[in-house]
C-alpha positions in Angstrom: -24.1 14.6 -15.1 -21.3 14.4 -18.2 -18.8 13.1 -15.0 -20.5 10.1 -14.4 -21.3 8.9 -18.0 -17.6 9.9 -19.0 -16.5 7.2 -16.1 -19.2 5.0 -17.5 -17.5 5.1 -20.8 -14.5 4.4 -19.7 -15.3 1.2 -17.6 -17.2 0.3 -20.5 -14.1 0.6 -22.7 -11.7 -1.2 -20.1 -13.9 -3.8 -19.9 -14.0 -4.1 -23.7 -10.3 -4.4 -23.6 -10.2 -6.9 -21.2 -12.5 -9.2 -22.9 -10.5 -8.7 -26.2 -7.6 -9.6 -24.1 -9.2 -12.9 -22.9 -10.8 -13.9 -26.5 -8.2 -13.0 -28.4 -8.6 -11.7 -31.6 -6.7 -11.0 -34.9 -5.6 -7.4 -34.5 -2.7 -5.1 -35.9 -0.5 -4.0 -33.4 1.5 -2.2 -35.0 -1.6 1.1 -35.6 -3.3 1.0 -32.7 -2.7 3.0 -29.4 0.4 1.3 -27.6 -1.0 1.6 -24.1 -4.2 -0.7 -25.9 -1.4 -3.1 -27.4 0.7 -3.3 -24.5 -3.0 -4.6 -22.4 -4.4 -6.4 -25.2 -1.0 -8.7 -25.5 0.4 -8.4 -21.3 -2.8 -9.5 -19.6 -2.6 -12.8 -21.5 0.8 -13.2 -21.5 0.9 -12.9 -17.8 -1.5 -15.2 -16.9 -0.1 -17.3 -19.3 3.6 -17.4 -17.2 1.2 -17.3 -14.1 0.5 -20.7 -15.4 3.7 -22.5 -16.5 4.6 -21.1 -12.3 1.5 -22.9 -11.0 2.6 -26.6 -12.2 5.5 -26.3 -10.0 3.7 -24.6 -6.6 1.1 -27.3 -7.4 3.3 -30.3 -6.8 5.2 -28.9 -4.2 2.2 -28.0 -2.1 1.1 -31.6 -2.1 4.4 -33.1 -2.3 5.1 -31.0 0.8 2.1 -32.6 2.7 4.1 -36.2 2.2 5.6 -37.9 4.7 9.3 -36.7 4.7 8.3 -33.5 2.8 11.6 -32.5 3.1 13.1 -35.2 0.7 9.9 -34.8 -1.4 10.3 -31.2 -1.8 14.0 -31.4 -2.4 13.6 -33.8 -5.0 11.3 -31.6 -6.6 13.6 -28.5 -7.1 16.6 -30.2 -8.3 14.6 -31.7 -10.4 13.1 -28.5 -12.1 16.9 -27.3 -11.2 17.7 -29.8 -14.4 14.5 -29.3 -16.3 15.9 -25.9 -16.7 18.0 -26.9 -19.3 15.0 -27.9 -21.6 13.3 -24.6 -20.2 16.5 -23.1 -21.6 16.1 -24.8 -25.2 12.4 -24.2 -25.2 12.8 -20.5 -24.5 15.4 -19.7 -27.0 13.7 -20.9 -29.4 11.0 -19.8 -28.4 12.2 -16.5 -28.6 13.8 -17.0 -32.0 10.1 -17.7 -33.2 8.7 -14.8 -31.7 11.0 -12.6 -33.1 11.2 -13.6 -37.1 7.5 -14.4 -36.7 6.7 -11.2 -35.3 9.1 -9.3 -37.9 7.2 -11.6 -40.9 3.7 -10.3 -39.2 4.8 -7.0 -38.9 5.8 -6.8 -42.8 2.1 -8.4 -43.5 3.8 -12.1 -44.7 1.8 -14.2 -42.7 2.8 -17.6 -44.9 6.3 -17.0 -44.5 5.2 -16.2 -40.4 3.6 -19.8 -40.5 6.7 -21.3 -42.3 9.2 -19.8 -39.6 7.6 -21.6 -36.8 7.1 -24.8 -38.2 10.7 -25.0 -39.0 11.5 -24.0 -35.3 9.0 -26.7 -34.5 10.8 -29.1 -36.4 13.8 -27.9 -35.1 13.5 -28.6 -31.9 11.8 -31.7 -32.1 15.3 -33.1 -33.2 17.0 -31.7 -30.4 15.1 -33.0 -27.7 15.1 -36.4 -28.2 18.2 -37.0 -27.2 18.2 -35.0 -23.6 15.2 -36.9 -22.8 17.0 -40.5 -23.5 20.0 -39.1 -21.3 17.0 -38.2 -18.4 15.5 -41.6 -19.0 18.7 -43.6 -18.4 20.6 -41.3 -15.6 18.0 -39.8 -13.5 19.9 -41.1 -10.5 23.2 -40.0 -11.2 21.8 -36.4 -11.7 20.1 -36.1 -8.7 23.2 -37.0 -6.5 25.5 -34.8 -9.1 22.9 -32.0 -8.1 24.2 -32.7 -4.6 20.8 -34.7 -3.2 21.8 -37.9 -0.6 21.8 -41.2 -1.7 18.5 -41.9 -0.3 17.2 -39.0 -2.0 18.5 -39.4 -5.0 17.2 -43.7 -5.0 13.7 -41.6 -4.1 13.5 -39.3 -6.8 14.8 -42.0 -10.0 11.0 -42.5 -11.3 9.8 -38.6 -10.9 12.8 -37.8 -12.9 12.4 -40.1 -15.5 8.9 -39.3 -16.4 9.7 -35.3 -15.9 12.5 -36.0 -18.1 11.3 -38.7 -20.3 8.2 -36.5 -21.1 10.4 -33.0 -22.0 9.1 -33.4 -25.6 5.5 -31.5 -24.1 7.7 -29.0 -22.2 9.8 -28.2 -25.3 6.3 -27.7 -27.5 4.5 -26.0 -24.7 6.7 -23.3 -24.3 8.3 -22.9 -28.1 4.1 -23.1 -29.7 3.6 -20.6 -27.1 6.4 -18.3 -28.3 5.1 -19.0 -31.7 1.5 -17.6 -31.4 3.1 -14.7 -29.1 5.6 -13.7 -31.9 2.1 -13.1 -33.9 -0.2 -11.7 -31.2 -2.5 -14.7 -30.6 -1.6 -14.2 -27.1 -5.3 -15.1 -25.4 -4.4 -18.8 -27.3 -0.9 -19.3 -25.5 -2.6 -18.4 -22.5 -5.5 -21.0 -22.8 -3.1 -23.7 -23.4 -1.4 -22.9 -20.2 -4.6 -22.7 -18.6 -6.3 -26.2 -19.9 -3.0 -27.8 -18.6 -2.8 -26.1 -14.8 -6.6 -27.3 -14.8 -5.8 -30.8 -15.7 -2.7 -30.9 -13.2 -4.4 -29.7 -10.5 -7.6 -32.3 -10.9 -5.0 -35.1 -11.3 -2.5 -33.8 -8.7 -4.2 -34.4 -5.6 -5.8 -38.3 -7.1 -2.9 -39.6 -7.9 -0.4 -38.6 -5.0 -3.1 -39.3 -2.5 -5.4 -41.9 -4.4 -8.6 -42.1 -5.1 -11.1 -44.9 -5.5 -9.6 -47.5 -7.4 -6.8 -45.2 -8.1 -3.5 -45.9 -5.8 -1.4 -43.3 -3.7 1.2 -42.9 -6.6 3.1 -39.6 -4.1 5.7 -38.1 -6.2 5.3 -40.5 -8.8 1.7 -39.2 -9.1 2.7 -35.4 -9.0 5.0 -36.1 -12.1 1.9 -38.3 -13.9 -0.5 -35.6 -13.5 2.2 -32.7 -14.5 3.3 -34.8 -17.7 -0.6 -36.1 -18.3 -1.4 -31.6 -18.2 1.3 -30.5 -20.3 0.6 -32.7 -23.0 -3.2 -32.0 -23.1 -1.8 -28.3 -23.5 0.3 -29.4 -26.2 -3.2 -31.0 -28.3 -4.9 -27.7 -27.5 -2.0 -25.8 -29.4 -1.7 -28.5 -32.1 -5.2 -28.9 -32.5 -5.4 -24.2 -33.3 -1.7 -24.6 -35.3 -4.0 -27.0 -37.6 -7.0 -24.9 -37.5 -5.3 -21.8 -38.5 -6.5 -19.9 -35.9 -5.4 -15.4 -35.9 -3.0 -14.9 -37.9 -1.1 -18.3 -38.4 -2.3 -20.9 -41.3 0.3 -23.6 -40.6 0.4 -26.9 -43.0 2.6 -30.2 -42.7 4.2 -28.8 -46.2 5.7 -26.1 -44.2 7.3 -29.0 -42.0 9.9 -29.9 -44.5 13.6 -28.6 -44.2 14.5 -25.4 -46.0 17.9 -24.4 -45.3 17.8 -20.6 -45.4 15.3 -20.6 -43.5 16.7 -22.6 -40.7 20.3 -20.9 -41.0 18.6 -17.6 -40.3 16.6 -19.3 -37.1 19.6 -20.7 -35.8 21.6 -17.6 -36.0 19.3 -16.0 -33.7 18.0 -19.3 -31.6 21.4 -20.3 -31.2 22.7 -17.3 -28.8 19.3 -17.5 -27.5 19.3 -20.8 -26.2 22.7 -20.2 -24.6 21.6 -16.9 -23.2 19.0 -19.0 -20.9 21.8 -22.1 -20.7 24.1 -19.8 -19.5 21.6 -18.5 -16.7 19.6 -22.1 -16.0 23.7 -23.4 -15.0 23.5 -20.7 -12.8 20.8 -21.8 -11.0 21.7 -25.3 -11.4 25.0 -24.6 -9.5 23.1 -22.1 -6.9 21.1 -24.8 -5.6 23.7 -27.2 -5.6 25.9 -24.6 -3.6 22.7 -24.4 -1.2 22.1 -28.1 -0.8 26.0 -28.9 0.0 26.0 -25.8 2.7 22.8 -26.0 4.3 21.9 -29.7 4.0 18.2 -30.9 3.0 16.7 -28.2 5.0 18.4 -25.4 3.4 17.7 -26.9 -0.1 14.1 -27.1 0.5 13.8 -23.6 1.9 15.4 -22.2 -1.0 13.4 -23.9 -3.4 10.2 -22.6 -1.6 11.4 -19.7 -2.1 12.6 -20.0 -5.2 9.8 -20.9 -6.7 8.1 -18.7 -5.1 9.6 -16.0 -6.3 9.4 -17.2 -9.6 5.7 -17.3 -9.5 5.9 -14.0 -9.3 8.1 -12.7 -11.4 6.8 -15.3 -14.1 4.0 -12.4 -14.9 6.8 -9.4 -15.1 8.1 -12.2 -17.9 5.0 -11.9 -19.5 5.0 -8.2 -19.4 8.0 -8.2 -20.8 7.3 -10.5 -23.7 4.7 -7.6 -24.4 7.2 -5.6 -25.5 9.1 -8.2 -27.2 6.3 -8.8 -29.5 5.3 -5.2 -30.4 9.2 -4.3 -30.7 9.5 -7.3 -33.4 5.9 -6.2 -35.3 6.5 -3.2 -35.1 10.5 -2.7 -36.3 8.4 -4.9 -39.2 6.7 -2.6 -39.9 9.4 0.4 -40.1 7.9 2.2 -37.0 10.9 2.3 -34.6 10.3 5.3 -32.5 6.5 3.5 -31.9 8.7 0.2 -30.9 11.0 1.9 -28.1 8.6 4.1 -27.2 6.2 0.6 -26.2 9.6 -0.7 -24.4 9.3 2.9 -22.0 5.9 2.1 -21.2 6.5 -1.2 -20.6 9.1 -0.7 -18.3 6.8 1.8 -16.3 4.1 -1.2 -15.5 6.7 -3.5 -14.9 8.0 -1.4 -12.1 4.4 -0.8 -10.3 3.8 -4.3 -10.5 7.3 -5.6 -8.9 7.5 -2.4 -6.6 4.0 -4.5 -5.1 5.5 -7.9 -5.0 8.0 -6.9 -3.2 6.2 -5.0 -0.4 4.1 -8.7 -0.3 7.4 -10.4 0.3 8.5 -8.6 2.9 5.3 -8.3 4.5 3.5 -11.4 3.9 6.4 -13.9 3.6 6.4 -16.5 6.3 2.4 -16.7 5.2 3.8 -17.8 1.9 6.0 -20.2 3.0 3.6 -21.9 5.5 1.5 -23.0 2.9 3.8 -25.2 1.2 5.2 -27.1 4.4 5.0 -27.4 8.4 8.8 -27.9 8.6 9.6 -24.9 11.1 13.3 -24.9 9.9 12.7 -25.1 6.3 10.3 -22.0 6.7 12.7 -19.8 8.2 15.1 -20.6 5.7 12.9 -19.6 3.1 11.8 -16.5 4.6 15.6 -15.1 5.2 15.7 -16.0 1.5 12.3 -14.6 0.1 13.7 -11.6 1.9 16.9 -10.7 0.1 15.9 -11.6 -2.9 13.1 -8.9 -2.8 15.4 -7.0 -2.7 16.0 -6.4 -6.0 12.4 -6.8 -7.4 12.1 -4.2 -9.5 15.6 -3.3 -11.0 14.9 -7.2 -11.9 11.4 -5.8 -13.8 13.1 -3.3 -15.8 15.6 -5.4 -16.6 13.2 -8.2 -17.8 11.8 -5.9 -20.4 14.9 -4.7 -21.1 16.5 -8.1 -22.0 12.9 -9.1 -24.1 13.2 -5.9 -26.1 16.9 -7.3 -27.1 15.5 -10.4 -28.4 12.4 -9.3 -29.7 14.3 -7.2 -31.9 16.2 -10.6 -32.7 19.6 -9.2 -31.3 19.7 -12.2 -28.5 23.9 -11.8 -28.8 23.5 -8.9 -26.5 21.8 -10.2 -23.4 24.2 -13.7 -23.9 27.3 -11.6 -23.7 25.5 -9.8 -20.3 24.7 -13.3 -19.0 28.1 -14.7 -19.2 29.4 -12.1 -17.4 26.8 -11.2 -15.0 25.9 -15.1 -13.9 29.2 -16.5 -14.7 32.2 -14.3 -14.1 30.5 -12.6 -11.3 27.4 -14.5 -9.5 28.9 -17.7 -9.1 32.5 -17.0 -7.6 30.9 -13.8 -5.7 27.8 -16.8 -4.0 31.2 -19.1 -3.4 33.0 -16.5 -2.2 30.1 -15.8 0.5 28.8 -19.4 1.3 32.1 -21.1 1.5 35.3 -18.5 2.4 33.0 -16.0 4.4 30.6 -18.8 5.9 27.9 -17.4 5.3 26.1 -20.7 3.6 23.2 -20.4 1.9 22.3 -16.8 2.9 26.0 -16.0 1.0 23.8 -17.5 -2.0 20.9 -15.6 -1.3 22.9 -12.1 -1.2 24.3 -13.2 -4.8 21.1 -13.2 -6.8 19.7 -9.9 -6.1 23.6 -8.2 -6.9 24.0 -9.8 -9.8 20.3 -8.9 -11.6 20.7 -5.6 -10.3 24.3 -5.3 -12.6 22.0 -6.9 -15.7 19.2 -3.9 -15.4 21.8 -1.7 -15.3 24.3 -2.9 -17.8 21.0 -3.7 -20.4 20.0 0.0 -19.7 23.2 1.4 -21.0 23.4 -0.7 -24.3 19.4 0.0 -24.8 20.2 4.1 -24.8 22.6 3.3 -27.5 20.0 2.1 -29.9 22.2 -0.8 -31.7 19.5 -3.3 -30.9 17.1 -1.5 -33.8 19.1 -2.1 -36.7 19.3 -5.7 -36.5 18.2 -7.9 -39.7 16.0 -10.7 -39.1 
């Protein structure tokens, strides 16, 4: 009799969790049980990168229903090739807010917390304003510098303008978002993410096709409806920042410049932002490499399965920013046996949930890829591709946390100096070496990725053992 109200319990209690998760609540992460922590801040965080994913395997699925899908669906990854570079800026400082806002949480100082990411906030706000100008005025000359055709690249001018014009709501989504992780109000990043994919995917399919009085826009519409989501997600987070929703009570006051404060943001958000630079050129010069080797068809079937793969691997990010935020709260709060001791754990669901998405890849890829177009050629290019990257899967999970735990700590020098080596001295001459001197095209490419993540894991491994990361001042 005790067995079945003991499982009771415990379905009772998961489920308890769960809806914590969900709501989101104002809880101190750095006393209760880590495995809790580590669910009450991964689930959302998760669905949360789940989401940013989705905007991108939304457009291309109905892009990739267009007459020549091909073109549509090139024109589509190079430019999200490009919009890496805000991703890049968004993220590292995103991740500079997460971890002095985590740190400031973690010490109990929420005002000086709220005061952190507002100066981020303004920040960035300065910075990009000027790469969206430089989007605005030479969206053609970066599509054919990406390696797209003329045609192409007179095809794609108006979706990258408005993708580029409207970067200010990429920059916010993503750095608000690393703001309310840095202080555990998770379950509020994720809604944001969630009220945009919502909105996207409503307007998605009316404006590319039409509807009513509305007129087939095609990829003009998929960018309308992307830019149009994002920046309802950007109210939603505006709209709690003001409210003073958890742990964050931010004012306009805390808006005005103060120069220590942004000295020590920069310090770490400087590296940061280069650490994802130096891995977003990477990719930039990837898919150039494809589309020169393997023409349009190759370049659509590797961003197919690209982004793909990055819808997947978007919630392993998530996990991993679990362990970003509890390192910074709890190094906070002086606990930093309880902070590496949440990176282990982390690390252990990171590789269960890669270890399955690579047994989907391999099993269930040409499924995947049929979804998103009918091109026979462009499918088995993105199979051969979703294939060797899989690889890797989940060296490239423990390696994800291992990089967050870095910057969580706010040591983002670290996985910079790893990136320049790993992505730069090594992954592109090794990916020229194999698609130009060896022939090998864009498979040559595809063998890169997968070598090159696997030397991160490892080499971030090593430096983690060492322990340097937990006596950085934030």
């Amino acid at each position: 009799m005790l067995q079945p109200i003991r499982a009771t319990t415990r379905l009772s209690k998961f489920f308890n969790v769960l809806f914590q998760a969900f709501k989101g609540a104002e809880i101190d992460y750095t006393t209760i049980s880590i495995r809790k922590a580590i669910v009450l801040l991964a689930i959302p965080m998760m669905l949360e990168m789940i989401m940013e994913s989705v905007f991108v395997l939304v457009d291309l699925y109905f892009v990739g229903h267009l007459p020549n899908s091909a073109e549509a669906i090139q024109i589509v990854g190079l430019t999200e090739s490009v919009l890496t570079i805000i991703y890049s800026l968004a993220m590292g400082l995103g991740m500079a807010a997460t971890a002095v806002v985590a740190r400031r949480i973690g010490e109990k100082n929420s005002e000086a917390a709220a005061k952190a990411g507002m100066q981020t906030i303004a920040l960035a706000l300065t910075v990009v304003i000027v790469i969206s100008l430089a989007g605005l005025i030479f969206a053609k000359e970066i599509l054919l510098l990406m390696g797209a055709s003329e045609t192409t690249a007179t095809a794609g001018v108006t979706f990258m303008q408005i993708m580029m014009g409207t970067s200010v709501v990429i920059m916010l989504l993503f750095l608000i978002n690393g703001i309310f992780r840095g202080a555990g109000n998770a379950a509020i990043a994720m809604q944001s993410l969630w009220l945009a994919n919502i909105i996207n995917i409503i307007l998605c399919p009316i404006l590319i096709r039409g509807f009513g009085p509305i007129p087939a826009m095609g990829l003009t519409g998929a960018a309308l409806a992307t830019a149009i989501g994002r920046g309802t997600g950007v109210l939603f987070q505006i709209y709690h920042l003001a409210k003073g929703s958890g742990n964050l009570k931010m004012k306009l006051a805390y808006l005005k410049p103060q120069i220590e404060q942004m000295k020590a943001i920069v310090k770490i958000a400087a590296p940061a932002v280069l650490q994802f630079i130096i891995a977003s050129c990477s990719w930039i010069f990837l898919a150039e490499l494809v589309a020169t080797t393997g023409g349009d068809h190759g370049s659509a079937g590797y961003q197919i399965a690209l982004r793909l793969m990055m819808f997947f691997m978007l919630p392993a990010w998530g996990l991993s920013n679990a362990a970003a935020t509890l390192v910074g709260q709890n190094m906070g709060a002086g606990s930093m046996d309880r902070a590496e001791h949440a990176v282990l754990l982390t690390i252990k669901y990171s590789m269960i949930f890669m270890g399955v998405v690579m047994v989907l890849f391999l099993a269930c890829g040409h499924f995947f890829t049929a979804f998103f177009t009918e091109d026979q050629q462009v499918r088995t290019i993105a199979v051969e591709a979703l294939r060797i990257l899989s690889y890797g899967f989940i060296l490239y999970g423990i390696g994800m946390v291992l990089i967050s735990t870095f910057n969580g700590a706010g040591d983002t020098w670290t996985p910079t100096k790893i990136n320049i080596v790993a992505f730069w001295l090594f992954q592109i001459p090794f990916a020229y070496f194999l698609a130009k001197y060896m022939n090998m095209g864009p498979t040559g490419v595809f063998i890169a990725i997968p070598v090159a993540e696997i030397g991160i894991t490892i080499a971030s491994y090593f430096i983690f053992r060492k322990g340097n990361w937990k006596k950085t001042a934030v």
